[in-house]
N, C-alpha and C positions, 0 to 999 in steps of 0.2 A: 681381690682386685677386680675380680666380674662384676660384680654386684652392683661397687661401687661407679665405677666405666659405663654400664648402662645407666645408671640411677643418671649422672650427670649428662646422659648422651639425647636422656629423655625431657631430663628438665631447660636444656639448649632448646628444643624441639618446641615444647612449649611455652617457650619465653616470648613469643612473639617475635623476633627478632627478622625484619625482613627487607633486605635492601630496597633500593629505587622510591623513586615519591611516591605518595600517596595521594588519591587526589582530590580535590579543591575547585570546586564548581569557579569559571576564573569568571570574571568581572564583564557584564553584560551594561550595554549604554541602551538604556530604555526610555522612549520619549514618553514625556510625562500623559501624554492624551494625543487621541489621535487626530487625522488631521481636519476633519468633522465629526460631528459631535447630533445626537438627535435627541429634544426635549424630552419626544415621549418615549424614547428607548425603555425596555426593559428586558431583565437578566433573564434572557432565553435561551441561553448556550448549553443550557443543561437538558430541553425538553425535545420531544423526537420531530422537530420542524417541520418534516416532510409532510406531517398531520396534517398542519395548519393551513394547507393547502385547498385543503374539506374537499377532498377524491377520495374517495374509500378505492375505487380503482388503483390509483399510485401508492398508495397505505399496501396493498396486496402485492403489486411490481415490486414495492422495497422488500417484504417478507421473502420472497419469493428467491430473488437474488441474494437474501442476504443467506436461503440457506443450499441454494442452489450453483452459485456463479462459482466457474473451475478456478481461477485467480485465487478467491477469496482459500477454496479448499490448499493451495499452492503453498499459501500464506500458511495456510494452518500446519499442514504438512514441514514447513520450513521449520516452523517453532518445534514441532516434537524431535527434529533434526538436532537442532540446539541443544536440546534440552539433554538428549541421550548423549550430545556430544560432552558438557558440564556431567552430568556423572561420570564420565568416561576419565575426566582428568581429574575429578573431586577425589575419584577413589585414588590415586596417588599418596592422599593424607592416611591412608590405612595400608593395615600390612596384608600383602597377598599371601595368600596361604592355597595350595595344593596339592594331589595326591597323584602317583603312577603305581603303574603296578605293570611289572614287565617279564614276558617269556620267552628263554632266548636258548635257542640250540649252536653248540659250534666247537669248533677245534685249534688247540692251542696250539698253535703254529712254532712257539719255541723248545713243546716237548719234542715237535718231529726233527727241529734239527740238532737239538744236542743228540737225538736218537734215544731219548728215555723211554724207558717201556712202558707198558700200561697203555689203556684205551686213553688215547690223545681226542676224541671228541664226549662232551659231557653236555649236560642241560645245565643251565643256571635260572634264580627266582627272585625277583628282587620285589619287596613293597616299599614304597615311602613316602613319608610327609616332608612337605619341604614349605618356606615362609619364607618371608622378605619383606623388608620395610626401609624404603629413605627415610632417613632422619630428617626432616625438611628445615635446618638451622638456619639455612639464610633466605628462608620463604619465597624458592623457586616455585615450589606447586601449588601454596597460595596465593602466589601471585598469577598462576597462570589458572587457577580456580575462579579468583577474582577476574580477570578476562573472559573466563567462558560462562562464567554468571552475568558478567555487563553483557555478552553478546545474546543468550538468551532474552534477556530483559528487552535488547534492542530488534531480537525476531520477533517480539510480542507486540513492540510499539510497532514495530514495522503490518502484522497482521492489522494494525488497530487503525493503522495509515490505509491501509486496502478498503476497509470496512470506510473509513471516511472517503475515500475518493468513491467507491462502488454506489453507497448511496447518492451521493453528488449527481453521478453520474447517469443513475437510473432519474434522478428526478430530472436533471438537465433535457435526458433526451425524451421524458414523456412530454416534457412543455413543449420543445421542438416541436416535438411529433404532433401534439393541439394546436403549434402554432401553422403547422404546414396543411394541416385540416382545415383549417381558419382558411388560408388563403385559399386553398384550394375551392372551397366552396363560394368564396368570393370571385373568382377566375372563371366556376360554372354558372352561377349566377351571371353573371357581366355578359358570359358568352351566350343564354339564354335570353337575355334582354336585345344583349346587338341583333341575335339571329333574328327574334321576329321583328325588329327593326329592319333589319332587311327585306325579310319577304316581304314587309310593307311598300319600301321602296322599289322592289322591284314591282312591286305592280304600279305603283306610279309610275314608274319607266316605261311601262309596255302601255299605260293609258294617255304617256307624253306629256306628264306635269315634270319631271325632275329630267337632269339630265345625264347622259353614260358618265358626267364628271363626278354627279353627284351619290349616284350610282357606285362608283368605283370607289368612293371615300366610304363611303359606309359598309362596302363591300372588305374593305381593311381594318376596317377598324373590328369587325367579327372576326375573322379570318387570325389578328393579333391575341382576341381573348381565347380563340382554341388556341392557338400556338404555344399559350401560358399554361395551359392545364396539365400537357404530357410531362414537362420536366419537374412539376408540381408531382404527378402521381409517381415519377421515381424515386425522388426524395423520401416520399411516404413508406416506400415500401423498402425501399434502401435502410432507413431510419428503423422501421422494425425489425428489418433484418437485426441491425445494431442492437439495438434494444432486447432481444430475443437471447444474443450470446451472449450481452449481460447476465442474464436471468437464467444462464444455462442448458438454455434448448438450441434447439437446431431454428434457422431463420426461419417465421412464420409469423404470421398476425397477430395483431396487440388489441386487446379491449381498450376501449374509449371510457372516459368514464364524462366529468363536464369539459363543454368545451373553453376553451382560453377565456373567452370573455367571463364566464362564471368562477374561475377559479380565484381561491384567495387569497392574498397576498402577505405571506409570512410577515410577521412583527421584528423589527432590528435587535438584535440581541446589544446586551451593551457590557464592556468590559475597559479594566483598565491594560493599555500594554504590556505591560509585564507578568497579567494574567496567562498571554499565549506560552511560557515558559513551562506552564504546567498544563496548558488544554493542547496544545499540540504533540498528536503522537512524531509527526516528524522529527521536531525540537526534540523532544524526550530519548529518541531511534540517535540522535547524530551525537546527546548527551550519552549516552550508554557506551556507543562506539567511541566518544573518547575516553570515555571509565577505562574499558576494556586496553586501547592502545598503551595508557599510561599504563596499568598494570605488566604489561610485555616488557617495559622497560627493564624493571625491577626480574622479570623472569630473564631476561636477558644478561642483564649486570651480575645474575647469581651465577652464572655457567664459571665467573671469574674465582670462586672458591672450591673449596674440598667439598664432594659428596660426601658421605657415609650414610651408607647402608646396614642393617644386620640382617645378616641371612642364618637361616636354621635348615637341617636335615634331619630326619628321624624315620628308621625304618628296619626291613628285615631283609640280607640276601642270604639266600642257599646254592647249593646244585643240586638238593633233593626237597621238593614242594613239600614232601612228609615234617621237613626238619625247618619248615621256613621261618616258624615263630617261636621256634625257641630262642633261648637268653641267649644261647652262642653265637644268634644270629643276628642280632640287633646291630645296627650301623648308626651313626648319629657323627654331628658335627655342627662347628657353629663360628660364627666371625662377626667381624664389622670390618670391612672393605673401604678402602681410602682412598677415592681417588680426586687427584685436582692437575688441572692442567699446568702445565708451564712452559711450552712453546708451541703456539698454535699459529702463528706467523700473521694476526691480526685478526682472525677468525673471532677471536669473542668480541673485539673491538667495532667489528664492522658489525656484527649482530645488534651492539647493541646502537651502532648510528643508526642502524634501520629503522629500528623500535622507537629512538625517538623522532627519526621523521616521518615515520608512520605515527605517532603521536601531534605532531604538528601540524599533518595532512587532515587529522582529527579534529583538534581546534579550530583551524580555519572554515572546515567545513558546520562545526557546530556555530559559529558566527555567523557563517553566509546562511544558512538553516534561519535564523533569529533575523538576518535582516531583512531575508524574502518574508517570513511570516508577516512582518511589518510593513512592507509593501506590500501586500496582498491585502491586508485588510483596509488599508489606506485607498488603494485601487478599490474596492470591492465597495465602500463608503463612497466613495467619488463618482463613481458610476451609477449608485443607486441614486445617488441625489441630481447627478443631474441628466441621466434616463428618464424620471419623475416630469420633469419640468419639459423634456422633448416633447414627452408623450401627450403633457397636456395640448402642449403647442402644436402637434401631429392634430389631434381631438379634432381645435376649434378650424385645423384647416379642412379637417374631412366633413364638418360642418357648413363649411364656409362652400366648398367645390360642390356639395349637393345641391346646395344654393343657385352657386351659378352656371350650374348643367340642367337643374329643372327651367332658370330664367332662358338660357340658352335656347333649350328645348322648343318654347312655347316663343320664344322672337323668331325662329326658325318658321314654326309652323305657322305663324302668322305673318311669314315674308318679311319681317324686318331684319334678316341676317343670311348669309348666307350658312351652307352647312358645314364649313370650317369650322367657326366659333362652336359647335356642337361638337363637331370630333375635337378638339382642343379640351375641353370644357371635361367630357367626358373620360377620356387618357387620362387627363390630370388626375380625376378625381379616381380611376383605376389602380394608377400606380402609388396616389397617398393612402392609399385602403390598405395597400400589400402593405406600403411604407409602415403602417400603423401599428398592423397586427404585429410584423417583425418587430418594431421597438418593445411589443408589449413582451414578445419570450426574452429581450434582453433586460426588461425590467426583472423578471422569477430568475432570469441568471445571473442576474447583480446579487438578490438577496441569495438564490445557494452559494453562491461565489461567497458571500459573506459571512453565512454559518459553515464555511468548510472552513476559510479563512480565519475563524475565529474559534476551530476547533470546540472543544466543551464537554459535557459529562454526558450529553446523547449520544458520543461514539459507544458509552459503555452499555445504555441502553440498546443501544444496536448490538453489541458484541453480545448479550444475550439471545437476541432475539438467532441470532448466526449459528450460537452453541449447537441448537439442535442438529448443523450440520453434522455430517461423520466423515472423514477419510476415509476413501474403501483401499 
């Protein structure tokens, strides 16, 4: 009758038999193309972009954070969490097996009160091996295996979502940071020209050609390009600071490598929408977490049937260590334990309402995941094309103001104007300089905005380059 009762207890076990759904990647609305389109795209999403930029400077910053920035380590740290967590319930599928061994002094409390004679305190010696295993018939603990495997999978995309935002992000803030050097040096520049413009003018003041009016205007208009420089050199050093805890260190100084002007302008990757389903680690992170929610269900819905268990005992007690392994000593025993609920006053019911609206909490958010992806890259498209077409038009106006501050300049000194039309002239063409350079860092933030946006198989080259980190 043994024999037979496990043989069958075993072949339930393995029968696969396992309540709740199983799941079913559910039905995504993918636009056919997006919402521009570039002739000379090509398929770049797979290559380390940040290259393309030809800084060997920022090529070193990305290395640098990818094996240094604490975030990134957090990340990693999370995933070995996971990971120890998924063996933790995997081993459920196997039988535990362990061993005690116990010494114990004491005194039989019911010889002293019937009053028996004899030495009422003795030693006792026990060894034993003891086992246990759930039968897992209605795939409670593969189901909740299957959860703690989707939740792994999803600290690993989620690592691979850090590595994609961390690069983004070191490249975003070295453009910045060229771009604020840019202007900066523009701002000292401006302020070097106005100054000796002024000392000019003031000696024409003190030899009585120009007047305290004219004087005073030129006096402002210097006085306005220092004024520009100091919140210019906070930024600077503000931004490295930033830049610095990216990359793992304490706030300090950042090497330059080219500036804004020289650097080169990533190539469009090109893809179809329904590509991001598989380049994006986010999508992949919020598909795992719903793998994992649906499987809870099913771990949920099993609480509603009979455990069984077999448990085993095997071992040797004495009162004297001399005698502990002989045959008169041996203890052993052995079962299979039944238990199933039947009144729980809605306890497994609500468990499992949980499980499925922690499943649907799941889905939704795998959707809004899918429809930001598609917003983001449609943004990120829309923005490079027409950043592109500002910047030209920024161009021919900083063209155009040099123009008419040198004509300015020289109607001035040759008394056909006064020196309004020169401070006018000159402001102008100040502020479309700054104007300029700015649109140029939001043109290099369209395109990283575009390859983070469009995720790709460079996260995995990066995710190499990262491995060398270590957890300490």
């Amino acid at each position: 009758m043994r024999k037979p009762l496990l043989v069958t207890l075993l072949a339930l076990a393995a029968s696969g038999c396992m309540v709740g759904p199983d799941y079913v990647r559910p039905p995504v609305d993918t636009p056919a193309a997006w919402r521009l389109s570039e002739q000379d795209a090509r398929d770049l999403a797979n290559t380390v972009w940040w290259e393309q930029f030809g800084d060997p400077v920022l090529n070193d910053l990305v290395a640098t954070a990818l094996r240094e920035n604490k975030d990134l380590m957090i990340a990693a740290a999370r995933v070995d969490q996971f990971a120890g967590n998924y063996g933790i319930v995997r081993s459920g599928l196997f039988p535990q097996i362990g061993a005690g061994y116990e010494v114990r002094r004491q005194r039989d409390i019911s010889a002293v009160v019937v009053g028996a004679g004899g030495d009422e305190t003795y030693n006792s010696y026990n060894a034993v091996l003891n086992a246990s295993w759930e039968i897992d018939i209605w795939g409670r603990i593969r189901r909740q295996t299957e959860a703690a495997r989707a939740q792994l999978l999803a600290s690993e995309e989620g690592r691979r979502g850090v590595i994609l935002s961390l690069v983004g992000s070191v490249a975003a803030a070295y453009i910045n940071l060229r771009d604020l050097d840019r202007q900066l040096e523009i701002a000292r520049a401006t302020a070097k020209s106005r100054g000796e413009s002024y000392e000019i003018f003031k000696l024409r003041f003190e030899g009585g050609i120009i007047s305290v009016l004219e004087l005073s205007q030129n006096r402002s208009q210097y006085e306005e390009a220092l004024a520009s420089i100091p919140p210019l050199e906070k930024a600077i050093a503000q931004q490295e600071n930033g830049l610095s805890v990216l990359l793992g260190r304490n706030p300090g100084p950042i090497p330059r490598g080219k500036d804004i002007d020289h650097l080169t302008l990533p190539a469009i990757p090109a893809g179809l929408p329904s590509d991001l389903l598989e380049r994006r680690p986010d999508i992949r992170r919020t598909e795992q977490n719903l793998i994992a929610a649906n499987a809870l269900i099913g771990a949920a819905k099993a609480a509603y049937f009979p455990t069984i268990s077999l448990t085993g005992l095997f071992g040797y007690a004495s009162t004297s260590l001399s005698n502990l392994f002989d045959s008169q000593s041996k203890v052993w025993s052995y079962g299979a334990p039944i238990t199933m609920p039947i009144f729980t006053a809605g306890a497994i019911a609500g468990q499992v309402q949980a499980a499925e609206a922690t499943q649907q909490q799941a889905l939704f958010s795998y959707q809004k995941a899918i429809q930001e992806a598609f917003r983001e890259v449609n943004d990120a498209l829309v923005s490079r094309d027409r950043t592109r077409e500002q910047l030209k038009a920024q161009r021919r106006q900083v063209e155009a103001l040099q123009q008419y501050a040198a004509t300015a300049r020289l109607r001035y000194d040759n008394g056909y104007t006064s020196y309004i039309e020169v401070l006018d002239a000159e402001r102008s063409l100040f502020n479309v300089q700054l104007q300029y350079t700015q649109t140029q860092q939001v043109e290099f933030q369209s395109m990283i905005n575009l390859y983070l946006a469009m995720g790709g198989g460079w996260v995995s080259e990066a995710e190499k380059m990262a491995s060398t980190s270590s957890v300490q």
